[in-house]
mmCIF file of the N, C-alpha and C atoms, coordinates in Angstrom:
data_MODEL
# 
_entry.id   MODEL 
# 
loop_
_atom_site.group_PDB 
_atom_site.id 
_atom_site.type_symbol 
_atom_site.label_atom_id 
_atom_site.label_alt_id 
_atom_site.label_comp_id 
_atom_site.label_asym_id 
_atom_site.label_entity_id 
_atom_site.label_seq_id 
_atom_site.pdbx_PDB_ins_code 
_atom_site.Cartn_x 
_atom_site.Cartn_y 
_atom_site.Cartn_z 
_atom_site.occupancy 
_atom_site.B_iso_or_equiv 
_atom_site.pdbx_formal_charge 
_atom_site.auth_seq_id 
_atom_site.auth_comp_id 
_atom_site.auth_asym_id 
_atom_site.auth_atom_id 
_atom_site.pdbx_PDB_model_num 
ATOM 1   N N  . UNK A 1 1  ? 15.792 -15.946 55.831 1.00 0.00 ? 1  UNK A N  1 
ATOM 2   C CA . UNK A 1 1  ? 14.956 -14.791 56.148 1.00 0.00 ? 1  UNK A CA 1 
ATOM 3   C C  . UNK A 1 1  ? 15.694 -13.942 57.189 1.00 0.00 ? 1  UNK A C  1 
ATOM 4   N N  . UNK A 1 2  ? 15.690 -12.490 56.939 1.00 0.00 ? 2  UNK A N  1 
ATOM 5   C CA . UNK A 1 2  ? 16.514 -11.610 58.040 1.00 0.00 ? 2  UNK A CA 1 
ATOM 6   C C  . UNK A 1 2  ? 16.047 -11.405 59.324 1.00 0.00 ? 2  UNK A C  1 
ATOM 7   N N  . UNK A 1 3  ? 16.324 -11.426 60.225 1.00 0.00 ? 3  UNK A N  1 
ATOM 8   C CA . UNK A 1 3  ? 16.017 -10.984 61.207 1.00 0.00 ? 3  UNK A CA 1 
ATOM 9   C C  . UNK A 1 3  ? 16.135 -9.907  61.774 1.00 0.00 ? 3  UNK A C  1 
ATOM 10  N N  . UNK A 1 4  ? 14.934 -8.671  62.456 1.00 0.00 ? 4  UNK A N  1 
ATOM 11  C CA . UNK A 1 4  ? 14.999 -7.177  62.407 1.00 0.00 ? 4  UNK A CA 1 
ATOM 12  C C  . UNK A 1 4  ? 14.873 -7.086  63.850 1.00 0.00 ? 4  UNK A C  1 
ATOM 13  N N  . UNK A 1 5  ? 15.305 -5.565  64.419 1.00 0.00 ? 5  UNK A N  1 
ATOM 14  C CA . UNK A 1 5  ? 15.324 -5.314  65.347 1.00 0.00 ? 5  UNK A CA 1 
ATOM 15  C C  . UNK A 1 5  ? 14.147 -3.589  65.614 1.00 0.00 ? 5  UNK A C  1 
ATOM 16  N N  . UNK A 1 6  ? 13.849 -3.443  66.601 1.00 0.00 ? 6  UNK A N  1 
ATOM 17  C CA . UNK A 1 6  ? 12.968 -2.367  66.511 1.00 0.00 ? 6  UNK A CA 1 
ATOM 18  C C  . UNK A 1 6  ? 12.889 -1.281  67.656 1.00 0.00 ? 6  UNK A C  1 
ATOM 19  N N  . UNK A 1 7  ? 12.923 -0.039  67.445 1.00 0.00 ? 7  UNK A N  1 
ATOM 20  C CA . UNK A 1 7  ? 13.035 0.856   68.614 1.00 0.00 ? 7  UNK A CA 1 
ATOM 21  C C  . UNK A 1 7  ? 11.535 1.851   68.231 1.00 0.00 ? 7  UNK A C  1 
ATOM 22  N N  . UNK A 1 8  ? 11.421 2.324   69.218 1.00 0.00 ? 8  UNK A N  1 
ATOM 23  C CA . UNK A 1 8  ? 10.138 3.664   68.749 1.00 0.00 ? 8  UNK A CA 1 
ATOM 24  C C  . UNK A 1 8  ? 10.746 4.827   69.942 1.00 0.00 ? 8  UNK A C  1 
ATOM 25  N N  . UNK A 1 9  ? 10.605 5.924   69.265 1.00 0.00 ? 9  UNK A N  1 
ATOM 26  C CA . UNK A 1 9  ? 11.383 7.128   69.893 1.00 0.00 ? 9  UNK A CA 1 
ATOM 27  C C  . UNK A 1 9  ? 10.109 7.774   69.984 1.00 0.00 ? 9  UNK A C  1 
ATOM 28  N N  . UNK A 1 10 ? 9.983  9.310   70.980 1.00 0.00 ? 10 UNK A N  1 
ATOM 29  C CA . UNK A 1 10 ? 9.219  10.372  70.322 1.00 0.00 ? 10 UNK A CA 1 
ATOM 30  C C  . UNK A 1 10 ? 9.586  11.679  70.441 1.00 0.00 ? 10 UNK A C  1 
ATOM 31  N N  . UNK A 1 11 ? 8.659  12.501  69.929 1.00 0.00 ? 11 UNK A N  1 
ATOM 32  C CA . UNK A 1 11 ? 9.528  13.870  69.752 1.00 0.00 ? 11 UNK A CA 1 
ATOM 33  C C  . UNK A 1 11 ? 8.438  14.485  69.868 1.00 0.00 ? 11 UNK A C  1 
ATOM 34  N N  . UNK A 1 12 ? 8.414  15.610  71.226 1.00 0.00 ? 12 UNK A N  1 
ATOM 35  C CA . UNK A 1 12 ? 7.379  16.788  71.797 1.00 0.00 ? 12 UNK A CA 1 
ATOM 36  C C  . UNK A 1 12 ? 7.639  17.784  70.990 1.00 0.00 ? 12 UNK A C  1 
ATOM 37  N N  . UNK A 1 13 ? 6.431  18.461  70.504 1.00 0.00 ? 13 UNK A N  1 
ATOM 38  C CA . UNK A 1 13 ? 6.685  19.436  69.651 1.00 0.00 ? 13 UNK A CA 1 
ATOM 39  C C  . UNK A 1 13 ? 5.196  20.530  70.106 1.00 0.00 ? 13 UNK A C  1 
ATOM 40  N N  . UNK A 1 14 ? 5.770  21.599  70.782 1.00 0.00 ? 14 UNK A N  1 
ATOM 41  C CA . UNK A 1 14 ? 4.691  22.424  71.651 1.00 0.00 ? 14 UNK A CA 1 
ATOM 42  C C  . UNK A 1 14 ? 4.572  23.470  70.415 1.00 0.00 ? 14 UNK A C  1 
ATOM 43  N N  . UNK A 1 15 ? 3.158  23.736  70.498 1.00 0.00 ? 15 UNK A N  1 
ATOM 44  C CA . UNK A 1 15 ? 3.109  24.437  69.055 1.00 0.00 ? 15 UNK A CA 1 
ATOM 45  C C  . UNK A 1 15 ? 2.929  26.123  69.564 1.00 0.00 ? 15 UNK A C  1 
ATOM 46  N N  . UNK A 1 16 ? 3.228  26.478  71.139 1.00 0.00 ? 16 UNK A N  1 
ATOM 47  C CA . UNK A 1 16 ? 3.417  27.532  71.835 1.00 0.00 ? 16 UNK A CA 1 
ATOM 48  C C  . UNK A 1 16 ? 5.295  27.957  72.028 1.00 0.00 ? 16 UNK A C  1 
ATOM 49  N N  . UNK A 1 17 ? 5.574  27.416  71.690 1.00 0.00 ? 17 UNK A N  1 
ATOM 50  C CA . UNK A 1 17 ? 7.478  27.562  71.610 1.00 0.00 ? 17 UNK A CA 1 
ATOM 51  C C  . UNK A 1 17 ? 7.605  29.103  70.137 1.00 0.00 ? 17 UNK A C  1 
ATOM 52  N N  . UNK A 1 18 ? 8.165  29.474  71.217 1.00 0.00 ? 18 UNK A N  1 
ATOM 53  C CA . UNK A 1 18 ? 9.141  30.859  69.845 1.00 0.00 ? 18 UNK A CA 1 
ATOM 54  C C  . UNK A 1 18 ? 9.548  30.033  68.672 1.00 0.00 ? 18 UNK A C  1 
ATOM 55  N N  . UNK A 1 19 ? 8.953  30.841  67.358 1.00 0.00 ? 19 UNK A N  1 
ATOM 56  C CA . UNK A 1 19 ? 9.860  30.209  65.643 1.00 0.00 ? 19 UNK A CA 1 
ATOM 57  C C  . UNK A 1 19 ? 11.287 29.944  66.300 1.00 0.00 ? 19 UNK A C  1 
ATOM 58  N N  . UNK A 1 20 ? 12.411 30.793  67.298 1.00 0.00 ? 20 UNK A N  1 
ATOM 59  C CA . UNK A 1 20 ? 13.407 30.061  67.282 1.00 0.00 ? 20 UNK A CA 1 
ATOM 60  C C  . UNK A 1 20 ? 13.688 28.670  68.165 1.00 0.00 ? 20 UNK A C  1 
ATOM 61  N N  . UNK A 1 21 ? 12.866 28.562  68.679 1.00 0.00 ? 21 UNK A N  1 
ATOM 62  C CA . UNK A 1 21 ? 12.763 27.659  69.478 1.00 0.00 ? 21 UNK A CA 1 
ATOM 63  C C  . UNK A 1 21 ? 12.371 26.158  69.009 1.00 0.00 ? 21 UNK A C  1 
ATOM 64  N N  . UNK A 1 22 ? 11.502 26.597  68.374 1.00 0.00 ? 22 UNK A N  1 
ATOM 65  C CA . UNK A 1 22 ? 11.051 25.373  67.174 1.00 0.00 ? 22 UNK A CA 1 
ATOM 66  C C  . UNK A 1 22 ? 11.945 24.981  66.364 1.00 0.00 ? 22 UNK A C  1 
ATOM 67  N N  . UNK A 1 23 ? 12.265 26.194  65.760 1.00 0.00 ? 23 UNK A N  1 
ATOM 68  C CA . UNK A 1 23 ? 13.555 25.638  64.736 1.00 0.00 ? 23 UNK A CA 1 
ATOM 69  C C  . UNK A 1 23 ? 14.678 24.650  65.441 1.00 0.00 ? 23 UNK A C  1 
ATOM 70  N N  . UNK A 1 24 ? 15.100 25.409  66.476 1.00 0.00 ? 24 UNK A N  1 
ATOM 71  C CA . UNK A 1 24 ? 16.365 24.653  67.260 1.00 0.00 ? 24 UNK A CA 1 
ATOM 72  C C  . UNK A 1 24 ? 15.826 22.728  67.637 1.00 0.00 ? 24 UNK A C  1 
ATOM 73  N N  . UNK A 1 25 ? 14.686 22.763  68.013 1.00 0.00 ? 25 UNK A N  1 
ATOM 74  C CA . UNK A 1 25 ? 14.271 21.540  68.209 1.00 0.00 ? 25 UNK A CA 1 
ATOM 75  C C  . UNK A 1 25 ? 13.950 20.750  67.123 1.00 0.00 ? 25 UNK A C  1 
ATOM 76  N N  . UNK A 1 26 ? 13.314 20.780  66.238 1.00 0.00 ? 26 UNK A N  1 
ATOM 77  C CA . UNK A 1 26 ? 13.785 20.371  64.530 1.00 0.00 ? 26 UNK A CA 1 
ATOM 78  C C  . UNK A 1 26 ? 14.809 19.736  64.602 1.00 0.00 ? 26 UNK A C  1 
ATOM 79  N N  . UNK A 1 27 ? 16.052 21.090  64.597 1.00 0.00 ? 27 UNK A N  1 
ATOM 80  C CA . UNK A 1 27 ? 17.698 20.741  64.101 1.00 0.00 ? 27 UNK A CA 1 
ATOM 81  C C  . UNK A 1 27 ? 18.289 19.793  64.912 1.00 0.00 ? 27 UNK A C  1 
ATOM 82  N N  . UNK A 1 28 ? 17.949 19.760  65.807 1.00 0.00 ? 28 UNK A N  1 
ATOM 83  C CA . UNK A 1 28 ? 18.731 18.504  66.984 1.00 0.00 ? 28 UNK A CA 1 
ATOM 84  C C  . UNK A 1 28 ? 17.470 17.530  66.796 1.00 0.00 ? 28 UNK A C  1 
ATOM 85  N N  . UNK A 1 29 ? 16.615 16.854  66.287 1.00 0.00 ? 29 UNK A N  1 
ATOM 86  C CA . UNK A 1 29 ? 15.899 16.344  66.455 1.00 0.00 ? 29 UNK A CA 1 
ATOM 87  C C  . UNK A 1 29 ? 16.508 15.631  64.539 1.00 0.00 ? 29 UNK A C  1 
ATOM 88  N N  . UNK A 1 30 ? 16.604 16.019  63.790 1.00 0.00 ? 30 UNK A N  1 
ATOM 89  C CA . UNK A 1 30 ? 17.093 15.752  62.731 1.00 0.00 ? 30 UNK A CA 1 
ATOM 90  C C  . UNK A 1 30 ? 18.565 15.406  62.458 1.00 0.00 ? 30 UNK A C  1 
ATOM 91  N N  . UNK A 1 31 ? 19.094 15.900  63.549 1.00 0.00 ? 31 UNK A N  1 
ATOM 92  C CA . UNK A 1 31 ? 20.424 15.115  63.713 1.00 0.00 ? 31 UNK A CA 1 
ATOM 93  C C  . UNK A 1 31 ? 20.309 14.033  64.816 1.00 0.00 ? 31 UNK A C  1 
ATOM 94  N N  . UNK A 1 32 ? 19.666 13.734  65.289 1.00 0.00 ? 32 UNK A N  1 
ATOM 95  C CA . UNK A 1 32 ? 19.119 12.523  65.911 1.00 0.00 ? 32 UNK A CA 1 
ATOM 96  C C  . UNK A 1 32 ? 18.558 11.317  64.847 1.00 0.00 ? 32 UNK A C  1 
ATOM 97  N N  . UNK A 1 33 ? 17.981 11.806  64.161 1.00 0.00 ? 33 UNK A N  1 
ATOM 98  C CA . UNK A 1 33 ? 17.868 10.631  63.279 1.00 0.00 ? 33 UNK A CA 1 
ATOM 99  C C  . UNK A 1 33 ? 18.638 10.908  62.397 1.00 0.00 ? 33 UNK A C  1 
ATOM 100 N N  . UNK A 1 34 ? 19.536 11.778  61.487 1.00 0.00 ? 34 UNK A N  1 
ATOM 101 C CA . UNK A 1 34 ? 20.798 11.232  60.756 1.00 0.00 ? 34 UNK A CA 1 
ATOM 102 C C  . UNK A 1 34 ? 21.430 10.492  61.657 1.00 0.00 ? 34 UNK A C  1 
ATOM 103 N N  . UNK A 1 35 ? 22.108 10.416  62.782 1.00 0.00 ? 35 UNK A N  1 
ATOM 104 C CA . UNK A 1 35 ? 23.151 9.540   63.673 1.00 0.00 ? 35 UNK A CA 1 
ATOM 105 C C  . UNK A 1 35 ? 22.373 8.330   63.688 1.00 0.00 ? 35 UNK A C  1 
ATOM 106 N N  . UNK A 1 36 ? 20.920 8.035   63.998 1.00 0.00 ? 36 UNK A N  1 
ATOM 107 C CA . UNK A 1 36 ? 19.899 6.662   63.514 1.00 0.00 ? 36 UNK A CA 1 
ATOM 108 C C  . UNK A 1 36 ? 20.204 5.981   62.342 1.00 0.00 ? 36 UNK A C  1 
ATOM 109 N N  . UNK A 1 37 ? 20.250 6.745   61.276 1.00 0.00 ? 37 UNK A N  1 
ATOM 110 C CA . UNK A 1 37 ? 20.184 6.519   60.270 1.00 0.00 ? 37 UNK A CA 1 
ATOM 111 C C  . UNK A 1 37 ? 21.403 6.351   60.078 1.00 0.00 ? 37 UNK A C  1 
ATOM 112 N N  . UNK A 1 38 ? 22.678 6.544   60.066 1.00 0.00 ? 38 UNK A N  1 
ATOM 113 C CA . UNK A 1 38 ? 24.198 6.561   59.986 1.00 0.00 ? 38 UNK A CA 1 
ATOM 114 C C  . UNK A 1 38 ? 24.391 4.969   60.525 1.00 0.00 ? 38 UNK A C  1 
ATOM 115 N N  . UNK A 1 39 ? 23.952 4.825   61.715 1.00 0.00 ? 39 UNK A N  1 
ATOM 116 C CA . UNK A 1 39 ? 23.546 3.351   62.450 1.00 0.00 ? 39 UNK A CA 1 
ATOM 117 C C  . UNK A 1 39 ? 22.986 2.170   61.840 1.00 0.00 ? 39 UNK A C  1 
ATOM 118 N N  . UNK A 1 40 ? 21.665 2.961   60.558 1.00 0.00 ? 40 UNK A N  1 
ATOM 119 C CA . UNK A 1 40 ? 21.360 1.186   60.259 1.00 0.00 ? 40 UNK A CA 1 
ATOM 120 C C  . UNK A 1 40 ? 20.120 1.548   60.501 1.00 0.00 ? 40 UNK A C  1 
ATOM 121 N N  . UNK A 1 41 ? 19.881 2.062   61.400 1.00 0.00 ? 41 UNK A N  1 
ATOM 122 C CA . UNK A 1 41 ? 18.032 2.551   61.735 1.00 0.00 ? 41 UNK A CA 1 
ATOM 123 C C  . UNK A 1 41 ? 17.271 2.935   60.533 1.00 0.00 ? 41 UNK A C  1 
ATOM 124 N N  . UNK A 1 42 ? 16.072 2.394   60.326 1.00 0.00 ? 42 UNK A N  1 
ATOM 125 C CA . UNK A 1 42 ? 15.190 3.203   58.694 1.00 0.00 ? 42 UNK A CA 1 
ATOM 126 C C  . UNK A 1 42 ? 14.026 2.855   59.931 1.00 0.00 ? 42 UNK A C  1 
ATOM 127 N N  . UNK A 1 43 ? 13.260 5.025   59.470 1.00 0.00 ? 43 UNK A N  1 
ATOM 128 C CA . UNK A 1 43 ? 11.752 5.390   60.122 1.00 0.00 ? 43 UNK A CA 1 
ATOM 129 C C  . UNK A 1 43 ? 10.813 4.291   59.214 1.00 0.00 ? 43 UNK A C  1 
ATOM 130 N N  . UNK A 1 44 ? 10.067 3.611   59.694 1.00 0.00 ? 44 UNK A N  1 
ATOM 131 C CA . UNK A 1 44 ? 9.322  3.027   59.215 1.00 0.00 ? 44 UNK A CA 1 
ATOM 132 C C  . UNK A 1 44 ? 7.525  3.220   58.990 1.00 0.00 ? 44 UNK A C  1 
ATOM 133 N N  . UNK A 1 45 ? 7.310  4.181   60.188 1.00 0.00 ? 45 UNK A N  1 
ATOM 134 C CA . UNK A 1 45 ? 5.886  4.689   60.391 1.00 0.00 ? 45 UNK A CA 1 
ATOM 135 C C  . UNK A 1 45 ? 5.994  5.762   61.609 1.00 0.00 ? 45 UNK A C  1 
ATOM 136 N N  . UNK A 1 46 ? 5.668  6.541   61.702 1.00 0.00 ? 46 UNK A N  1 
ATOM 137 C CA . UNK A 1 46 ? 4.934  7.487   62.791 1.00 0.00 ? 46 UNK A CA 1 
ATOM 138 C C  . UNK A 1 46 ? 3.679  7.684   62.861 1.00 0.00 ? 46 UNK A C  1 
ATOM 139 N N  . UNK A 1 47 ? 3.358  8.420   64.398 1.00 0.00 ? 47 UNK A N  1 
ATOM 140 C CA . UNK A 1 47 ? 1.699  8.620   64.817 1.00 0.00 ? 47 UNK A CA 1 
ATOM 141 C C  . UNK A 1 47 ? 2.317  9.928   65.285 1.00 0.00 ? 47 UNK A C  1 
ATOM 142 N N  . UNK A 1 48 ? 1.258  11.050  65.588 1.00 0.00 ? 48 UNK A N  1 
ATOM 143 C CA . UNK A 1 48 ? 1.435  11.982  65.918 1.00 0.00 ? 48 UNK A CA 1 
ATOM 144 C C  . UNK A 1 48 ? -0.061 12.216  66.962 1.00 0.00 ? 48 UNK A C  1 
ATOM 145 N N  . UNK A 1 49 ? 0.376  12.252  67.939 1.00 0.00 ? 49 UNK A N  1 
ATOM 146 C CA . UNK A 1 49 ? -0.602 11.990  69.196 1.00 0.00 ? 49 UNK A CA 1 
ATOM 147 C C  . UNK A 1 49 ? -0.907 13.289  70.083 1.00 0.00 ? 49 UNK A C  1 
ATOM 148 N N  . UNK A 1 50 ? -2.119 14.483  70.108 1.00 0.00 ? 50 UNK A N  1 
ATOM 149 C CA . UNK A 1 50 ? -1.860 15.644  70.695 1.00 0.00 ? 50 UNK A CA 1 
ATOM 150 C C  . UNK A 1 50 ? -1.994 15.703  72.015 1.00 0.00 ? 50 UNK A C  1 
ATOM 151 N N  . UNK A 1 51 ? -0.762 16.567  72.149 1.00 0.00 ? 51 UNK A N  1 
ATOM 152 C CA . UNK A 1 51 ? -0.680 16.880  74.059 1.00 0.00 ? 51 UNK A CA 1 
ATOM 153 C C  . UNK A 1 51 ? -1.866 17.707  74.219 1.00 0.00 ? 51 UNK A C  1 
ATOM 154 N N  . UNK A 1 52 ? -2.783 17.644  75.323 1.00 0.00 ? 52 UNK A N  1 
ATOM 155 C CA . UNK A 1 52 ? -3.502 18.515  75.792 1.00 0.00 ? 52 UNK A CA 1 
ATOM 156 C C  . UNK A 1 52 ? -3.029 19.107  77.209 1.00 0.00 ? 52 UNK A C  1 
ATOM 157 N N  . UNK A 1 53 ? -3.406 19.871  77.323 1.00 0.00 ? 53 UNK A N  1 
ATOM 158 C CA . UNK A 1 53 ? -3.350 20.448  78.916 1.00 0.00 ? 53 UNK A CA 1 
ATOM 159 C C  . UNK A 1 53 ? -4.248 19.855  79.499 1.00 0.00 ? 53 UNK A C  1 
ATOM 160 N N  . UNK A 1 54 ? -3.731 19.819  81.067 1.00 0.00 ? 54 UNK A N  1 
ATOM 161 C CA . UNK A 1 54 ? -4.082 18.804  81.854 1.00 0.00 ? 54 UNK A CA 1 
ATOM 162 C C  . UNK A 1 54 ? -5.673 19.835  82.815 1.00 0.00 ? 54 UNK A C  1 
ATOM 163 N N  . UNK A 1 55 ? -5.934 20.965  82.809 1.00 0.00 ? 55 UNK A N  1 
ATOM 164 C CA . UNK A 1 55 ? -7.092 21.232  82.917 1.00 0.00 ? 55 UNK A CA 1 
ATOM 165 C C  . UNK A 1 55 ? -7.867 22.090  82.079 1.00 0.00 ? 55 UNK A C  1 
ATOM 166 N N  . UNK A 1 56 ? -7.072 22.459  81.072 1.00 0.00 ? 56 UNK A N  1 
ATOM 167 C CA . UNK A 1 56 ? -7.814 22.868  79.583 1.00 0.00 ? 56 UNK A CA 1 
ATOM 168 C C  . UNK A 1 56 ? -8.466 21.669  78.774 1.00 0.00 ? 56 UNK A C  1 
ATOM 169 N N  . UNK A 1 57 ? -7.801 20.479  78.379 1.00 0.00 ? 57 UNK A N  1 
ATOM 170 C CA . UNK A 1 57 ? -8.368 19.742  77.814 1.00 0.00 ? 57 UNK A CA 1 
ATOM 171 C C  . UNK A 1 57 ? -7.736 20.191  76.369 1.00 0.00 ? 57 UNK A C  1 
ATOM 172 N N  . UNK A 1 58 ? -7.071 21.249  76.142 1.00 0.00 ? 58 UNK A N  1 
ATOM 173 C CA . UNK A 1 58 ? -7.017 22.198  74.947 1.00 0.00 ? 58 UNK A CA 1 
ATOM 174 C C  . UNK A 1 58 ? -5.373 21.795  74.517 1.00 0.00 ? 58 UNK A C  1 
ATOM 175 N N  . UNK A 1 59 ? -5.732 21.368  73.387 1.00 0.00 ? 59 UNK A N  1 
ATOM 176 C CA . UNK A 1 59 ? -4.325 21.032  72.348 1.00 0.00 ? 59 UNK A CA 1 
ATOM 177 C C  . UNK A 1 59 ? -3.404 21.895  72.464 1.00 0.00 ? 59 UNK A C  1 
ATOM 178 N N  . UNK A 1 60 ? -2.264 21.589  73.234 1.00 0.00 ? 60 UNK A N  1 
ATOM 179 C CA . UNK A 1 60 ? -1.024 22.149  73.081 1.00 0.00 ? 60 UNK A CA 1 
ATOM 180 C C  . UNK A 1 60 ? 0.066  22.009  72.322 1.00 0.00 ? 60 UNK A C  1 
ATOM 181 N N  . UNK A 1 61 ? -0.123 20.810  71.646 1.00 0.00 ? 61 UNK A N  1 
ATOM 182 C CA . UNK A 1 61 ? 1.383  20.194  70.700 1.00 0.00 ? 61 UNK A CA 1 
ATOM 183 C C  . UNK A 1 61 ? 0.868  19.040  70.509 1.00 0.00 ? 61 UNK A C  1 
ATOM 184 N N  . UNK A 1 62 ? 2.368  18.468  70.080 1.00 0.00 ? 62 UNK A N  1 
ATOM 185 C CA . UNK A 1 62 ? 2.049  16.879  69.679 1.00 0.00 ? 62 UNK A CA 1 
ATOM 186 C C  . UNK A 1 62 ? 3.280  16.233  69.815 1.00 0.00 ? 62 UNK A C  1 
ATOM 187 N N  . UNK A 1 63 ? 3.040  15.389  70.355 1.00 0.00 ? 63 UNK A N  1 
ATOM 188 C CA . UNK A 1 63 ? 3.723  14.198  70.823 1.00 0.00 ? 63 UNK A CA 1 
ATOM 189 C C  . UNK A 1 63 ? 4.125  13.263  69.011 1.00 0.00 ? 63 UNK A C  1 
ATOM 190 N N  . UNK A 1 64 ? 4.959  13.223  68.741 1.00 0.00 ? 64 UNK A N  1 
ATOM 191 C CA . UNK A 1 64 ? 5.387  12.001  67.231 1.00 0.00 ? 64 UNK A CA 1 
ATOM 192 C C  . UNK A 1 64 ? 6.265  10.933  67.808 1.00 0.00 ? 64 UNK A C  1 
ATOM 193 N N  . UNK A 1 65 ? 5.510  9.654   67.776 1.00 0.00 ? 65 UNK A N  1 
ATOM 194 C CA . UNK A 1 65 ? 6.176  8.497   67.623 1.00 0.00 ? 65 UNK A CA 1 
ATOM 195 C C  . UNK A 1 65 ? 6.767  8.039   66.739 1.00 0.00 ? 65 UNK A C  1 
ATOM 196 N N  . UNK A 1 66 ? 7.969  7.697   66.620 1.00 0.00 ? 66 UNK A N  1 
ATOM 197 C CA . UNK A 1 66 ? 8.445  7.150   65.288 1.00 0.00 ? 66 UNK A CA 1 
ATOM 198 C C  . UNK A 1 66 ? 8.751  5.690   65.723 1.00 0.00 ? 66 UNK A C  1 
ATOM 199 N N  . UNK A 1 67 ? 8.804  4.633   64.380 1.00 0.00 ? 67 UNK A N  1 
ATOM 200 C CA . UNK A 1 67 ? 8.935  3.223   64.366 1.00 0.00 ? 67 UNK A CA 1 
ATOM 201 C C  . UNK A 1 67 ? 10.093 3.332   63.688 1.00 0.00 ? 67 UNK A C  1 
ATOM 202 N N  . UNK A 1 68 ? 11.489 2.911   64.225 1.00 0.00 ? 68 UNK A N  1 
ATOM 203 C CA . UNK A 1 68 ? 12.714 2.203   63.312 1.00 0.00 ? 68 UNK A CA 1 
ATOM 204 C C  . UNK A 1 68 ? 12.950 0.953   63.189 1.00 0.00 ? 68 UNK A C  1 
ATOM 205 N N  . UNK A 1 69 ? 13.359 0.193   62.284 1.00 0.00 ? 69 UNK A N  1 
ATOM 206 C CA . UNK A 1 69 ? 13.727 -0.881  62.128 1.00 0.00 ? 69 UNK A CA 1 
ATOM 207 C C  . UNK A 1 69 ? 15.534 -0.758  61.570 1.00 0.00 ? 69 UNK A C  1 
ATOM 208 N N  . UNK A 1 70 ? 15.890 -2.189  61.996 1.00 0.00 ? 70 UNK A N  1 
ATOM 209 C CA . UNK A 1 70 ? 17.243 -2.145  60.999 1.00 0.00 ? 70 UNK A CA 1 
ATOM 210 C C  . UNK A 1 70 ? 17.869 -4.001  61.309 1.00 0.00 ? 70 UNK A C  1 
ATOM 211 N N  . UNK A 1 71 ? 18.264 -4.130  60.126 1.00 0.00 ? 71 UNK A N  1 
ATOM 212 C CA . UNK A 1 71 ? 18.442 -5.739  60.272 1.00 0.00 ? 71 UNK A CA 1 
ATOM 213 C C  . UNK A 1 71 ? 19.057 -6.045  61.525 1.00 0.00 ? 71 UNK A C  1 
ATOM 214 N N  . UNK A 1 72 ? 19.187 -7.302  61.931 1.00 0.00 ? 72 UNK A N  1 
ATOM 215 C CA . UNK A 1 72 ? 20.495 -7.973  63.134 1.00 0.00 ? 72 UNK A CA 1 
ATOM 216 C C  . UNK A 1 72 ? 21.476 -8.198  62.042 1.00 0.00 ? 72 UNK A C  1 
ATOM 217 N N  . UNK A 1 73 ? 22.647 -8.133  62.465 1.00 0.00 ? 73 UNK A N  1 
ATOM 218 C CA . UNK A 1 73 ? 23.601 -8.585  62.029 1.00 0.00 ? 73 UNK A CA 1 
ATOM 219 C C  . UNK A 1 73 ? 23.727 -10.435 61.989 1.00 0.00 ? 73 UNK A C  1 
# 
């Protein structure tokens, strides 16, 4: 039986950021997990958890957890 190893990352995603701004965080955020993935890492599940402001109470973004796995050698 294999034995696995496990990391969880996350990735802020403010839904008040400029289209270019968003985009740029995407693109480095997707080459973050190709170089994961180049490694051996496979996403296995995410949650997507919303930031609120701290005296609005009012949804600003969202926080995504991701689950990787990848065998031990």
């Amino acid at each position: 039986m294999g034995k696995w190893e496990y990391i969880v990352m996350s990735f802020d995603f403010a839904e008040r950021w400029r289209p270019k701004k968003q985009e740029e965080e995407i693109r480095k955020f997707q080459e973050r997990l190709n170089t994961l993935g180049a490694e051996g890492w496979e996403m296995i599940a995410y949650e997507a958890v919303p930031m609120t402001g701290a005296f609005t109470g009012n949804v600003r973004g969202h926080a995504y957890l991701l689950f990787l796995k990848r065998q031990k050698p």
